[in-house]
ROKOLLUM-255966 format. One record per residue: residue number from 1; x, y, z of N, C-alpha, C in turn. Coordinates in nm, 4 decimals, decimal comma. Layout:
<atoms>
ATOM   num        nxx        nyy        nzz       caxx       cayy       cazz        cxx        cyy        czz
ATOM   NUM          X          Y          Z          X          Y          Z          X          Y          Z
...
</atoms>
This chain:
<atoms>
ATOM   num        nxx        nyy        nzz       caxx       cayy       cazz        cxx        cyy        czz
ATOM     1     6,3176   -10,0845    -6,0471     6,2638    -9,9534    -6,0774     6,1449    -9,9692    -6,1719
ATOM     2     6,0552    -9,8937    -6,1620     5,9138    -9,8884    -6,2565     5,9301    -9,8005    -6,3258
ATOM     3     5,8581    -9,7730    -6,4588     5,8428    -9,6412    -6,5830     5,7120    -9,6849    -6,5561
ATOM     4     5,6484    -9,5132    -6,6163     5,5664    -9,4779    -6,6171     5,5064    -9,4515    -6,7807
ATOM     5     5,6087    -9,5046    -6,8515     5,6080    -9,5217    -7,0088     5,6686    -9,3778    -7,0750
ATOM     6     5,7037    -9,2673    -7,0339     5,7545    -9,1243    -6,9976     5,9030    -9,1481    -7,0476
ATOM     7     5,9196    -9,1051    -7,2165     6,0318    -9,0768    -7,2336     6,0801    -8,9478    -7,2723
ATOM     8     6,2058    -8,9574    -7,2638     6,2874    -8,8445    -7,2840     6,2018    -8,7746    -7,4450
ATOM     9     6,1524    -8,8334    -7,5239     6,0343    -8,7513    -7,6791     5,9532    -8,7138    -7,6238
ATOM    10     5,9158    -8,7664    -7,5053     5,7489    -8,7455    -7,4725     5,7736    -8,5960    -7,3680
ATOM    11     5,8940    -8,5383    -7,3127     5,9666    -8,3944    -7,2718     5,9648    -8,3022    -7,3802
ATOM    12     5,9790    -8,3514    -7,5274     6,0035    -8,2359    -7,5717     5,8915    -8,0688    -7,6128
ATOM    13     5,8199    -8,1710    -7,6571     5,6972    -8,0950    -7,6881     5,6488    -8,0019    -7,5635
ATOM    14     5,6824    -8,0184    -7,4073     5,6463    -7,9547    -7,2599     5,7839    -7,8501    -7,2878
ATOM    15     5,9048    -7,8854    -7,3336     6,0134    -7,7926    -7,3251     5,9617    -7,6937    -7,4714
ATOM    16     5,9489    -7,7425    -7,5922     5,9086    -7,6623    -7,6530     5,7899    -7,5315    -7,6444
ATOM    17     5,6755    -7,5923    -7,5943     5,5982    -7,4878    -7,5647     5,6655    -7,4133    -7,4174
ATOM    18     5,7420    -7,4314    -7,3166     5,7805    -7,3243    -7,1911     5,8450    -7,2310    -7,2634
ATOM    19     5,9130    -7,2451    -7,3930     5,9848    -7,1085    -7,4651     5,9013    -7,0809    -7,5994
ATOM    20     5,7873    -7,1538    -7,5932     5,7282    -7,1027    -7,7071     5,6632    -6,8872    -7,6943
ATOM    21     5,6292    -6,8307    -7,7479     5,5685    -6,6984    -7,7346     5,4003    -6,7458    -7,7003
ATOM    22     5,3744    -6,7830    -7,6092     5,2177    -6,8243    -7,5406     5,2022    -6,7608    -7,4122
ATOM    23     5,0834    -6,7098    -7,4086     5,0069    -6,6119    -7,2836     5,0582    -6,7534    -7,1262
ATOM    24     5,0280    -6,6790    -7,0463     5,0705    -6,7604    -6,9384     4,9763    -6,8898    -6,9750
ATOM    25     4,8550    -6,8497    -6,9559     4,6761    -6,9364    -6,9446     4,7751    -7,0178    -7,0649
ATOM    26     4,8152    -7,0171    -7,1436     4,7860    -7,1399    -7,2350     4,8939    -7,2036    -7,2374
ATOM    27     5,0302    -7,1370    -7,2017     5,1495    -7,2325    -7,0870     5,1133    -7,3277    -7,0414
ATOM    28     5,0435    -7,2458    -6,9277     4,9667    -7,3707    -6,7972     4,9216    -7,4679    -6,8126
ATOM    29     4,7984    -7,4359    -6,9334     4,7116    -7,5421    -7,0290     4,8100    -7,6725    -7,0828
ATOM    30     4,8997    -7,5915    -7,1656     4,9658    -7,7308    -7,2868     5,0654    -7,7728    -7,1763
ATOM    31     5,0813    -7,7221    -7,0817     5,1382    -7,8026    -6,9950     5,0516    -7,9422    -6,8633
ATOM    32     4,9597    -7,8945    -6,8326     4,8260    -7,9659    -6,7908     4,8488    -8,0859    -6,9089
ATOM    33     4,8022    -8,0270    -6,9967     4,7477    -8,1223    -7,1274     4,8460    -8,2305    -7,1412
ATOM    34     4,9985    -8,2340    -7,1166     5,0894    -8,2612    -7,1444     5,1235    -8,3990    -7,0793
ATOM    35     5,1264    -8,3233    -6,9058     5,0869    -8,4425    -6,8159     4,9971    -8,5330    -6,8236
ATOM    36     4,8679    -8,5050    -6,8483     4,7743    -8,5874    -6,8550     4,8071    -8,7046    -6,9593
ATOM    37     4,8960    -8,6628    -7,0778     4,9416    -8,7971    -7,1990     5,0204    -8,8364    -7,1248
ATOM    38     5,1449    -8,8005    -7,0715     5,2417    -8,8824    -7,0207     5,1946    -8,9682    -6,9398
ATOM    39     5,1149    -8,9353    -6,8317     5,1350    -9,0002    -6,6661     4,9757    -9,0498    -6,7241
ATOM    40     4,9447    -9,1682    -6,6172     4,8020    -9,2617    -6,6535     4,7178    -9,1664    -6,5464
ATOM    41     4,6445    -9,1322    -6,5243     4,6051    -9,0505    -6,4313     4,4532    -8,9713    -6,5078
ATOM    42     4,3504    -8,9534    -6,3730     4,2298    -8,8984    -6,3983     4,1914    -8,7546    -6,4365
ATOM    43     4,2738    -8,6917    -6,3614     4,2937    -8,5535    -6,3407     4,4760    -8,4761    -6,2790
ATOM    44     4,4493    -8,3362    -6,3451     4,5885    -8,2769    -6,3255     4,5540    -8,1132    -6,2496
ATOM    45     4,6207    -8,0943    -6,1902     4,6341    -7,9324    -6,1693     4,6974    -7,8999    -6,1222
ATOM    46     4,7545    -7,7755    -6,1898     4,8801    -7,7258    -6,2003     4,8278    -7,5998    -6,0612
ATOM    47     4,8902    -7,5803    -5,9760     4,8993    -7,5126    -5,8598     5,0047    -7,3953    -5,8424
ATOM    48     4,9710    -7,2829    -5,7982     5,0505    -7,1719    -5,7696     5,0322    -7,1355    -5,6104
ATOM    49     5,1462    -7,0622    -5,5630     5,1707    -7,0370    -5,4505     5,1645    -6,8906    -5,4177
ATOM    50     5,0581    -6,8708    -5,3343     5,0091    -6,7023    -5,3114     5,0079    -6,7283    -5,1870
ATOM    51     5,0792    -6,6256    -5,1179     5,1205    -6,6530    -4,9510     5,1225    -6,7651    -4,9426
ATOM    52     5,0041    -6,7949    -4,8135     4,9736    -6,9291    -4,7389     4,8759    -7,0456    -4,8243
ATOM    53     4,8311    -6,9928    -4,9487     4,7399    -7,1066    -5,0729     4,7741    -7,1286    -5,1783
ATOM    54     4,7531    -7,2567    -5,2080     4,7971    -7,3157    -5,4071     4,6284    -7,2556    -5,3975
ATOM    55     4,6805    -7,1707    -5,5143     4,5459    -7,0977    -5,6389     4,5906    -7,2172    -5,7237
ATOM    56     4,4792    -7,2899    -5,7786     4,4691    -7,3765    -5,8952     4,4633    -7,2302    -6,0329
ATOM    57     4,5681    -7,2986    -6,1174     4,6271    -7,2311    -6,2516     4,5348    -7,2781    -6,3226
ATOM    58     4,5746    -7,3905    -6,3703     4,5182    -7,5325    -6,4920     4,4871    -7,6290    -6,4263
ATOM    59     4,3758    -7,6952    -6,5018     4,3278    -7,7736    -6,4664     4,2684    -7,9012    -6,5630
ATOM    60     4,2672    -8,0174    -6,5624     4,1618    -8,1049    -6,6349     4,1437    -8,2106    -6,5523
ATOM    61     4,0155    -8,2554    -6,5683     3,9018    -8,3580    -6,4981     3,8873    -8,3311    -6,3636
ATOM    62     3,8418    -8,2411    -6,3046     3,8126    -8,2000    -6,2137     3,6649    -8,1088    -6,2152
ATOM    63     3,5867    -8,0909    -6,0998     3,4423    -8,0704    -6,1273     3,4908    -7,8834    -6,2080
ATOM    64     3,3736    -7,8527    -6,1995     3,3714    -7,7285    -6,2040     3,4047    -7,5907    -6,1720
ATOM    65     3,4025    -7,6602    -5,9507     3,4112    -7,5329    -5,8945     3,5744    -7,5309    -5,8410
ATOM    66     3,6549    -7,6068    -5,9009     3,7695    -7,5847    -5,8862     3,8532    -7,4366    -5,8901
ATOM    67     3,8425    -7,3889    -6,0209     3,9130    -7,2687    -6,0059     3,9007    -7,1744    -5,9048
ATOM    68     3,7701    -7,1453    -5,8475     3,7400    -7,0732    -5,7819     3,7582    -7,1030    -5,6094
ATOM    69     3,8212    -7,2090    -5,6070     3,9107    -7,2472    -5,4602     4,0547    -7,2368    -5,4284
ATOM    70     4,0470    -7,2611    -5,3075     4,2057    -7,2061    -5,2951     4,2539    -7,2957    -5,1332
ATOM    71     4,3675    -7,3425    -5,1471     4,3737    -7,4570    -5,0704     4,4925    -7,4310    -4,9541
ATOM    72     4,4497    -7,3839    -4,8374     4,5582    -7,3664    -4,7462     4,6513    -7,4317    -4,6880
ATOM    73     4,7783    -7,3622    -4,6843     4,8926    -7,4674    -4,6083     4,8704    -7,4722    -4,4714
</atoms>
């Protein structure tokens, strides 16, 4: 089995802020933000499901015109 260096400390701070009192947008964010420390990786985005498309939520390292796309199943 492989780790990804992802321990059970490195959860808490993602569980703390999902019950923290924070607007959705900055949920999404410290959660984005969150992944990006844990996992080795370039870019993250957090995706929602509207009918038939993931609307990108959050996002980091990705160009610009991201938010404003929408990606069909």
């Amino acid at each position: 089995m492989t780790t990804t260096g992802c321990h059970l400390d490195d959860l808490l701070p993602i569980a703390l802020d999902m019950t923290a009192s924070l607007t959705a947008a900055d949920r999404s964010r410290r959660l984005v933000d969150a992944v990006l420390r844990a996992l080795p990786c370039d870019a993250v985005a957090l995706l929602r499901l509207e009918e038939q498309q993931l609307v990108p939520v959050a996002a980091r390292g990705f160009g610009a015109d991201l938010p404003g796309r929408r990606f069909a199943l």
